[in-house]
C-alpha positions in Angstrom: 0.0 0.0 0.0 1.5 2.9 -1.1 1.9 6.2 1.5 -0.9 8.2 -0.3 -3.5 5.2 0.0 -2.5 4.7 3.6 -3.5 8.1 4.1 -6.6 8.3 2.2 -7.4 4.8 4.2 -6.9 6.9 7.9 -8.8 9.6 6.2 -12.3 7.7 5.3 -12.1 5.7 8.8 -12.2 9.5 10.4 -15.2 10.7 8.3 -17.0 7.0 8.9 -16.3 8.0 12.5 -17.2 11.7 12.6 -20.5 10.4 10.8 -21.0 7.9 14.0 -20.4 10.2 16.1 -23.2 12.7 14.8 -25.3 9.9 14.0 -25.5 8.9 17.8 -25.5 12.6 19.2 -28.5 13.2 17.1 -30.2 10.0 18.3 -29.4 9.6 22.0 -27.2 12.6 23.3 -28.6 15.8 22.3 -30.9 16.6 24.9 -33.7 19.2 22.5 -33.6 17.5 19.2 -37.0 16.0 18.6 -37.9 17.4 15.5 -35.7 14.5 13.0 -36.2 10.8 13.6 -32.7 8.5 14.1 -32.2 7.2 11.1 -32.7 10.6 9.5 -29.8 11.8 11.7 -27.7 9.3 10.8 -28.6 9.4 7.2 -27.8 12.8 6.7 -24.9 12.6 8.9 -23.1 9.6 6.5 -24.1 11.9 3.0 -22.5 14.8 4.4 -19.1 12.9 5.1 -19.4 10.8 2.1 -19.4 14.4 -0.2 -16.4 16.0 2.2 -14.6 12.8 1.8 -15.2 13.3 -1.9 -14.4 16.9 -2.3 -10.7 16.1 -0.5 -10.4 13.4 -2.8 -10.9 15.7 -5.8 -8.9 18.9 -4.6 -6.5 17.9 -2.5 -2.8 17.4 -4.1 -0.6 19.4 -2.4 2.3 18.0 -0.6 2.8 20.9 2.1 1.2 20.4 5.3 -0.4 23.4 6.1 -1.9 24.1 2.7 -3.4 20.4 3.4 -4.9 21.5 6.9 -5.8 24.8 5.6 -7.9 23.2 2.6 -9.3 20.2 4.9 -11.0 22.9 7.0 -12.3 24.6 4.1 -13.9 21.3 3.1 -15.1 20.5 6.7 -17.0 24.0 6.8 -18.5 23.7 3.1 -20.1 20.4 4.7 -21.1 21.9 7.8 -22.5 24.8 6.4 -24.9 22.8 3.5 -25.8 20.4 6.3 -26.7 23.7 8.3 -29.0 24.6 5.7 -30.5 21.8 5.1 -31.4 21.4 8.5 -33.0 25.4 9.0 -34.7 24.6 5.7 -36.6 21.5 5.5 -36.8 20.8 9.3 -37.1 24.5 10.9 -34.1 24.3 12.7 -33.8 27.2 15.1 -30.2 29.6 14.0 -28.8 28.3 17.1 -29.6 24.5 16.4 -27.9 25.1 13.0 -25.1 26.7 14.2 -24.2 24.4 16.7 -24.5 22.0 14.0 -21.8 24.0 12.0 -19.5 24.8 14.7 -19.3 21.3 15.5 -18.3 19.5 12.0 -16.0 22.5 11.5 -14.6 21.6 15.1 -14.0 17.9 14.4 -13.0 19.3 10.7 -10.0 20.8 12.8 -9.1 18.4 14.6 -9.1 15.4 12.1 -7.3 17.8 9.8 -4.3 18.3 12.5 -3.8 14.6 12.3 -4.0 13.9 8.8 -1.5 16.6 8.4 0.4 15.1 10.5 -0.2 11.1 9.7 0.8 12.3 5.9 4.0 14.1 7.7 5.3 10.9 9.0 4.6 8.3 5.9 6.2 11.4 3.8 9.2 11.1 5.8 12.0 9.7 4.1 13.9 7.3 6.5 17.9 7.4 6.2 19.2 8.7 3.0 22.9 8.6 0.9 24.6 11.8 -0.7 23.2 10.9 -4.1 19.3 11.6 -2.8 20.1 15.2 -1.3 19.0 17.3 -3.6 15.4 15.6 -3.4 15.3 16.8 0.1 13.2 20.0 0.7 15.1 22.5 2.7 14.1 23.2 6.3 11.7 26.2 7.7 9.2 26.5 10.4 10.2 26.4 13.9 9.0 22.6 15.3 8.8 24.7 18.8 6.4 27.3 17.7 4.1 24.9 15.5 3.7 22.5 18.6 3.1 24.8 20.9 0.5 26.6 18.6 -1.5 23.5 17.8 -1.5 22.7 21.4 -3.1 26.5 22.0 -5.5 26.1 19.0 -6.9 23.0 20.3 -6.9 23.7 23.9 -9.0 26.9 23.1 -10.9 24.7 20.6 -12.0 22.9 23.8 -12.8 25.4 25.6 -14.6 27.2 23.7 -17.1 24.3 22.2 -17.6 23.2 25.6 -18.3 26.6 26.6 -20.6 27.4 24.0 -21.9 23.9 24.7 -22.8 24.7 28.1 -24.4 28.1 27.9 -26.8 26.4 25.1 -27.7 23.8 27.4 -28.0 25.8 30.5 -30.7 28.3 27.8 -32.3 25.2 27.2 -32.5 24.2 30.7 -34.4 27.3 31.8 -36.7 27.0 28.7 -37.9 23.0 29.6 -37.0 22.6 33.2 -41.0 22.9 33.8 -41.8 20.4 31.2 -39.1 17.5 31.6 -38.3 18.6 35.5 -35.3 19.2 36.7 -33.5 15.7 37.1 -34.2 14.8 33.7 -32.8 17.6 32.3 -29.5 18.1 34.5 -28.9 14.2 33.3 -29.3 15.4 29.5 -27.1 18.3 29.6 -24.6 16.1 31.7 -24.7 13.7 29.1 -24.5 15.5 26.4 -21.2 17.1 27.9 -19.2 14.0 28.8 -20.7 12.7 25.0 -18.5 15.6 23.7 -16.1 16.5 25.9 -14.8 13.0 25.4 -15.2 12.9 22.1 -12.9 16.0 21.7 -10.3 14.8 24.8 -10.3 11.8 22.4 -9.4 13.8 19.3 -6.7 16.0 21.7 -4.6 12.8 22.6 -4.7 11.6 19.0 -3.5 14.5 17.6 -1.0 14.8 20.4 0.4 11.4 19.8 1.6 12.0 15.9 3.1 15.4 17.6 5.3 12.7 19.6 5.3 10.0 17.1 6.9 12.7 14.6 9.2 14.0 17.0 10.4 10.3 17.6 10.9 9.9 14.6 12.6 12.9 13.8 15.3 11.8 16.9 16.0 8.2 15.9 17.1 9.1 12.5 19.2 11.5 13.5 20.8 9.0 16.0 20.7 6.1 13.5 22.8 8.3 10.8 25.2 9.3 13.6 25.9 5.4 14.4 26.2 4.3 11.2 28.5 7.4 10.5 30.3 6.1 14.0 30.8 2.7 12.6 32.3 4.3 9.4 29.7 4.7 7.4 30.0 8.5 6.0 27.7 8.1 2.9 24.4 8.7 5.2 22.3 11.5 5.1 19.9 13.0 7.7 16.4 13.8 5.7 16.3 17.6 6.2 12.6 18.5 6.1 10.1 21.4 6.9 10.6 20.8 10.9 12.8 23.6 12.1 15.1 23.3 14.5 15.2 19.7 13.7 15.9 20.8 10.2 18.6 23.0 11.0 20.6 20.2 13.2 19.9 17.9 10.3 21.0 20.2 8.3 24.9 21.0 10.2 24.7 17.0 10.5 25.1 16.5 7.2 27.6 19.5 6.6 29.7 18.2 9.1 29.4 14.4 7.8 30.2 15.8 4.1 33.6 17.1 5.5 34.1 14.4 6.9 34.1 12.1 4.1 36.0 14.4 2.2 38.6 14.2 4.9 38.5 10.8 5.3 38.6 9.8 1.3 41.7 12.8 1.2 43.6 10.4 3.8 43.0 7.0 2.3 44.1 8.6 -0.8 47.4 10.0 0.7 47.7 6.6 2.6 47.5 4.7 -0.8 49.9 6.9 -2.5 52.5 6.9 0.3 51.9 2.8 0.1 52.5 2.5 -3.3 55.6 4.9 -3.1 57.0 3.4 0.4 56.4 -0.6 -1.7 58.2 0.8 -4.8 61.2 2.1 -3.4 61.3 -1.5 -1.3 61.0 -3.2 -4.9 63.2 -0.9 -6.7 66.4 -1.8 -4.5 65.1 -5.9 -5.1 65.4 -8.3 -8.1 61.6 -7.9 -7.8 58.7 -5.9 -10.3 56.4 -3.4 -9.3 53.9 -6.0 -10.9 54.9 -8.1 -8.1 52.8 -5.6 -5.7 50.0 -5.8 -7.7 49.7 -9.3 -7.8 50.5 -10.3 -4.4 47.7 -7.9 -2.9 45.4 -9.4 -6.0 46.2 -12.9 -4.5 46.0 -11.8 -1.0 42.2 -10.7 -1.7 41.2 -13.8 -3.5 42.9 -16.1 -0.6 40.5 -14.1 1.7 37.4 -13.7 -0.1 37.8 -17.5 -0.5 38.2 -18.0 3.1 35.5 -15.6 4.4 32.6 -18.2 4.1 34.5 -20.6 6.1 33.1 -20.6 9.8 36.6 -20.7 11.3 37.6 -16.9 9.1 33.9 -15.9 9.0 33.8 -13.7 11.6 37.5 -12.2 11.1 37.0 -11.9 7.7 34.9 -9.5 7.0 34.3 -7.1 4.2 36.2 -4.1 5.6 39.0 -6.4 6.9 39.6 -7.7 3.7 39.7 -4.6 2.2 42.6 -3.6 5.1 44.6 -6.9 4.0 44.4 -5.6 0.4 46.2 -2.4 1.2 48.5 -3.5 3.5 49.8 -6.3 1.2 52.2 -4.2 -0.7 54.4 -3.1 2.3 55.4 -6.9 3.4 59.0 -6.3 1.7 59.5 -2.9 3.4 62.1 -3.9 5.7 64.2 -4.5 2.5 65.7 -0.7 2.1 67.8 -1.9 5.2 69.3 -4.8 3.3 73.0 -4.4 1.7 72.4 -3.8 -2.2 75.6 -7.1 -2.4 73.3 -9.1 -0.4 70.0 -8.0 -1.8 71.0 -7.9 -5.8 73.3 -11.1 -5.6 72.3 -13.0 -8.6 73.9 -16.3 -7.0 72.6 -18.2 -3.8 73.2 -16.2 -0.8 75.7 -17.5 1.7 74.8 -19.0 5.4 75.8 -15.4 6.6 74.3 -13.6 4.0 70.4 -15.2 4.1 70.5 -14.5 7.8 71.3 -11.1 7.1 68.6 -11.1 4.5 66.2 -12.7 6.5 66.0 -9.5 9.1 64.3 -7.6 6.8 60.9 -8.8 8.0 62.1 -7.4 11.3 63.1 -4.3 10.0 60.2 -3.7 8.1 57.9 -4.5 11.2 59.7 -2.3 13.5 59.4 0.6 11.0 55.4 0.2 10.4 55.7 -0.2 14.7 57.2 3.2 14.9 54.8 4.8 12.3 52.1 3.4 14.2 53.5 4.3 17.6 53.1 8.2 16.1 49.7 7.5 14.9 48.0 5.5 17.5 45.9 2.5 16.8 45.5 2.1 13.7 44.4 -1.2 12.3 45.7 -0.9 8.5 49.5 -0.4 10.4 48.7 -3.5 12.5 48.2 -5.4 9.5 50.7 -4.3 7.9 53.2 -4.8 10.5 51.8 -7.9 10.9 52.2 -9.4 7.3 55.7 -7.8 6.9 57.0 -9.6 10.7 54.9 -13.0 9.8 55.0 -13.5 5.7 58.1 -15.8 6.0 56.9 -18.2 8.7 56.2 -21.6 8.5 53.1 -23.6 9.3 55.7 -25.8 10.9 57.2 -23.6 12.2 60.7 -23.8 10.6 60.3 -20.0 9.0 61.7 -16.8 10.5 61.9 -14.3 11.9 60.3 -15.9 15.3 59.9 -19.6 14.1 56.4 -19.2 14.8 53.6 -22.5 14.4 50.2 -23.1 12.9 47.4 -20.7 14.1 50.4 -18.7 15.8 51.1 -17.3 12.6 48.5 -14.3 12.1 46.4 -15.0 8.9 47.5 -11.9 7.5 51.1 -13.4 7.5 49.6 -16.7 6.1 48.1 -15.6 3.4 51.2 -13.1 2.1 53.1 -16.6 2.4 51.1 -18.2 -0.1 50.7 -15.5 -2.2 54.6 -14.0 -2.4 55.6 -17.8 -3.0 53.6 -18.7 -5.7 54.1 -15.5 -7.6 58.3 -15.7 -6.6 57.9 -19.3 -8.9 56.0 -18.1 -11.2 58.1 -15.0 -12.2 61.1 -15.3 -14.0 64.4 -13.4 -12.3 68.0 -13.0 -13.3 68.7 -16.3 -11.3 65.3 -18.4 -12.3 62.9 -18.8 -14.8 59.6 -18.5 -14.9 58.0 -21.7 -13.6 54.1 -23.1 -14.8 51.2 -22.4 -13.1 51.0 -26.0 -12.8 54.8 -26.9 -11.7 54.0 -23.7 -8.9 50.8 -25.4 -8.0 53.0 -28.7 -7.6 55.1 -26.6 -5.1 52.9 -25.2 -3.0 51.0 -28.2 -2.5 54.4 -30.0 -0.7 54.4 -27.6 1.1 50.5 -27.7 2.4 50.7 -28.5 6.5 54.2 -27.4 6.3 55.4 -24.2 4.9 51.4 -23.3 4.3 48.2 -23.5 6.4 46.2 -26.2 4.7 43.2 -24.2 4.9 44.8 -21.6 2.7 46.4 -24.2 0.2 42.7 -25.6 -0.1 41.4 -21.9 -0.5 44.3 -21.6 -3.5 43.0 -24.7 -4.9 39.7 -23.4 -5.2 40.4 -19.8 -6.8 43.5 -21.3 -9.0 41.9 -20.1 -11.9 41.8 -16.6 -11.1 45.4 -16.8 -9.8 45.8 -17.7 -13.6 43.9 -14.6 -14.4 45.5 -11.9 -11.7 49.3 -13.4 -13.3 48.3 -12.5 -16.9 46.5 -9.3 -15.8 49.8 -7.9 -14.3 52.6 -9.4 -16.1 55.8 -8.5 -16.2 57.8 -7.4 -19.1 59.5 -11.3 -19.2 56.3 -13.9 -20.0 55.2 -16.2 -18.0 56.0 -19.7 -18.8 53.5 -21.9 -20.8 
């Protein structure tokens, strides 16, 4: 059901209801109406809100709120006033009869228009919103404080003054008939006939007082909802900013301030990304390695973990943002290499016994440099990861790697992963002191090593994604082909 049939729905039940309720104050309330049978009260009662419900069918189209109350009183008072006339004319109402007849449709008129108006406020209102749907949003005006505080006044002098009028009309009739109907009789009528509508308008009040708090509400929790999901990271939400005011305004500043904020924060993972790919490229320009190389390690490093991520044991650790962390951090798992000897790091021959354990403190190196950087910046969970996959990338499932001869689930999976993924793509890349190896001969490698130098978990996860392994290698090759 859409939002304009929900409130065309609400609107007929309160004319069906508004017709009861004149129906049965003609037939069993009103104490000096004896000239029109029951079923002609209720008769006329149902026609007259069958042809307002009718004429706000026809004429009402506008989306702002007040034009809408300001035109459902209109149509209320057209009713009351042909029902008015009808009554003085073909059943000799007295003027005072007929007015009372008037001011009381325009009075519910009022009052059900108030919480239409506001009913249609709330299905209107959009819920949480991203940046592309802002300039849909209608800009803010109308102070929430003043418009609640003057519906509260309007109706509260509604009351009064329909009870008032109420009562001096009674206590005129009272005089009048006292002699004829005596004295108990008629205080019980004019008693009755108060309560009848002083709770049908108390009724009316707390309705109409409710959608003042139900809008309100909702106003509140969507702010607070855009704020938590802007706290959790989430910066493309928008608070709806509407004709409410104050609210309007605070929506408003919310979304200035979560606008500069994504800026800001896209400004920094663009300077993060650029220092990465600078800090990875000096690391790989002083190495018999390609810049390739860090592209298709972090490539690899995303399949191992996408694969991963719908097994219960990485499901929760895994996750979409995690992943995406792992991705980044990939390239700086050689850093530590700057602080290697270029004889020792550009040897084309086998390194010495003296010389690999040299080499092998780069992982140290690198990790203690990411640990100071972090250090400066504070928690940071993209440093951890990269600190973790540059200290951990040459461990061992068995732990026979270095630098801390870590074993098993020991080894973070960020360092697990980088293992797989910088040995495969070390066989299958050709260098001055090795050629190229086959995807299949590479495949043949890193399954001797599965439960030894590899998690099996991650060998399996290779397994599965080999043919986009395949893909991520031809994507990014280097300038020497891969072997057939």
């Amino acid at each position: 059901m859409t939002t304009e049939q929900q409130l065309t729905k609400r609107a007929a039940i309160h004319y069906i209801f508004a017709a009861g309720i004149f129906s049965l104050y003609g037939e069993r309330v009103c104490p000096f109406l004896d000239s029109l049978a029951g079923w002609q009260t209720g008769l006329y009662a149902f026609i007259t809100f069958t042809l307002i419900f009718l004429l706000r069918s026809k004429w009402l189209k506008s989306d702002d709120s007040l034009l809408c109350v300001t035109h459902n009183m209109i149509i209320f008072a057209t009713g009351a006033i042909g029902l008015s006339l009808w009554y003085s004319f073909f059943h000799d109402f007295p003027v005072e009869s007929a007015l009372k007849v008037l001011f009381g449709i325009a009075s519910l008129g009022v009052l059900i228009s108030l919480d239409l108006s506001l009913y249609g406020q709330i299905l209107h209102y959009p819920r949480t919103i991203d940046v592309r749907q802002l300039a849909d949003i209608q800009s803010y005006r109308h102070s929430l404080a003043f418009k609640m505080a003057a519906t509260v006044l309007f109706v509260v002098t509604l009351l009064t003054v329909v009870l008032s009028l109420l009562m001096l009309k009674d206590v005129h009739w009272l005089v009048q008939n006292v002699a004829i109907t005596g004295p108990r009789v008629a205080i019980i009528s004019i008693i009755k006939e108060f309560v009848y509508v002083a709770i049908i308008l108390l009724g009316y009040t707390a309705l109409i007082m409710y959608q003042w708090l139900k809008l309100l509400r909702l106003l509140l929790i969507n702010q607070q909802q855009v704020l938590q999901q802007a706290a959790k990271g989430n910066l493309t939400v928008r608070v709806p900013v509407v004709q409410h005011g104050e609210m309007g305004k605070i929506a408003h500043y919310t979304n200035e301030m979560l606008s500069r904020l994504e800026k800001s924060y896209d400004e920094i993972n663009l300077t993060r990304d650029v220092a990465i790919v600078g800090l990875s490229a000096l690391a790989e320009s002083r190495d018999n390695e390609t810049g390739a190389h860090i592209l298709r390690t972090q490539e690899y490093v995303r399949t191992l973990a996408n694969q991963l991520k719908h097994r219960n044991t990485f499901r929760d650790y895994l996750t979409e943002e995690r992943i995406e962390l792992l991705y980044k951090s990939a390239p700086l798992h050689d850093i530590g290499k700057v602080g290697i000897p270029d004889a020792i790091l550009l040897k084309p021959g086998k390194l010495t016994d003296d010389e690999f354990k040299i080499m092998k403190t780069h992982a140290v190196i690198g990790a203690e440099a990411l640990a100071t950087a972090e250090k400066q910046m504070g928690s940071s969970s993209f440093l951890t990861l990269a600190r973790e996959i540059a200290l951990s990338h040459h461990e061992k499932w068995d732990g026979s790697g270095y630098p801390s001869g870590l074993m098993g689930g020991d080894i973070p999976l960020s360092g697990r992963l980088m293992a797989l993924a910088d040995v495969y793509d070390a066989l299958i890349s050709a260098r001055v002191y090795k050629p190229a190896f086959s995807h299949e001969k590479a495949k043949g490698i890193i399954l001797q090593g599965k439960g030894t130098h590899f998690d099996p978990q991650v060998v399996e996860a290779f397994l599965e994604s080999e043919n986009e392994f395949i893909q991520i290698a031809r994507n990014y090759q280097d300038n020497v082909s891969l072997a057939a």
